[in-house]
Structures are given as C-alpha cells and as structure tokens.
N, C-alpha and C positions, 0 to 999 in steps of 0.2 A: 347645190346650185347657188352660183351668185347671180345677183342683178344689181346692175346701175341703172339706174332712169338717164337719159339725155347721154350725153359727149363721156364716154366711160373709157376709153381705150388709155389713160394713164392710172386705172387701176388693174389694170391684166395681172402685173408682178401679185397683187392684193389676192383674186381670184385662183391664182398658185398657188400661196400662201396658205389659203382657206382649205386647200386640197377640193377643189369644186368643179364636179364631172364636167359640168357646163359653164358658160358665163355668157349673159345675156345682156346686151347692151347695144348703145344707136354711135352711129358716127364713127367706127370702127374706121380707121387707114387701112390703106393697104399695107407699109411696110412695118406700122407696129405691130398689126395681126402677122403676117407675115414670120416677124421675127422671135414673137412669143412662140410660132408653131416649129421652129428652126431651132430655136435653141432651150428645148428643153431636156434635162437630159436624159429624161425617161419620154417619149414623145407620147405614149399612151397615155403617160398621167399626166400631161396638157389638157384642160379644160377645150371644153372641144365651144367652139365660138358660136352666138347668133347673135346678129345684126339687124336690129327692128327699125323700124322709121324713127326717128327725133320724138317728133312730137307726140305720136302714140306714144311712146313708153312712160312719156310723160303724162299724158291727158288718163293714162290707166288709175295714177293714186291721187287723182285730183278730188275726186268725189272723197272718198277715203278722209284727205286732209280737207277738205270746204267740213265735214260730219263731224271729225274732234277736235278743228279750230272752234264751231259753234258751242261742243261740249265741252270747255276749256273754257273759254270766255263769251257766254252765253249774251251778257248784252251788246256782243259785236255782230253785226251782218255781214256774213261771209257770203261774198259774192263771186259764183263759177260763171269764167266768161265760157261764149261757147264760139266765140273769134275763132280760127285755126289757121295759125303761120305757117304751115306745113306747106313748104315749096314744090313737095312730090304731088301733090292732089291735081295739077294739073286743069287748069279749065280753058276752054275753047268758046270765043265770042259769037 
C-alpha cells in the first residue's frame, strides 16, 4: 500500500514503482487517474486507486506529528488547530 497525505496524484508513476496493490491519496484528476489505469502494461498490477477528502487525509497524522514534534523539542508548544478548511463539509445558514 502507498499513501500520500493531501494533492498526491504526481506520485502515481512512485506508487508503480513501489509495486503497491493500492494507492491512497486526495485530489486525484480525472485524466492522471485515468491515464495511470490506461497505460499500464500489465493493467492488473496497476495499483488499484482511492481518493479521500484533502483535508482528512491530512488532519489523520496531525496528532501523530503535534506528539513527536513535542517529543523532539520538548520546550516548544506544539499547537493542533482544530480550524478545518475542508470545502466539502458543506454548511447551511
């Protein structure tokens, strides 16, 4: 399995590369997805695609790195916003 956090779709060629069943990443196009699944020359051993939201895939290793930025440099205050820019969330006035 690969994973990119956020805007991953110029590492596809990478996720071939890796021989990686799957490849999980946000912001996928349509026509690099597209063209990764077209020309590969064995189509089965094309990592087979998923497209998650932006922002989750991001907000997933945020806790992760706030806990071994702290344990790295201990007298700094690592501070997690809990803001979310995620244009999908949708709200209604």
């Amino acid at each position: 399995m690969a994973v990119c956090p956020g805007a991953g779709d110029s590492f596809l060629g990478a996720a071939v590369a890796a021989e990686a069943d799957v490849y999980i990443t946000s912001d996928l196009r349509h026509h690099p997805a597209l063209e990764h699944l077209e020309s590969a020359v064995d189509p089965s051993a094309a990592p087979a695609l998923i497209d998650v939201p932006h922002a989750a895939s991001e907000a997933l290793w945020l806790p992760l790195a706030q806990q071994l930025l702290g344990e790295v440099l201990p007298g700094l205050e690592v501070l997690l916003s809990e803001h979310t820019t995620d244009p999908w969330s949708g709200r209604v006035p």
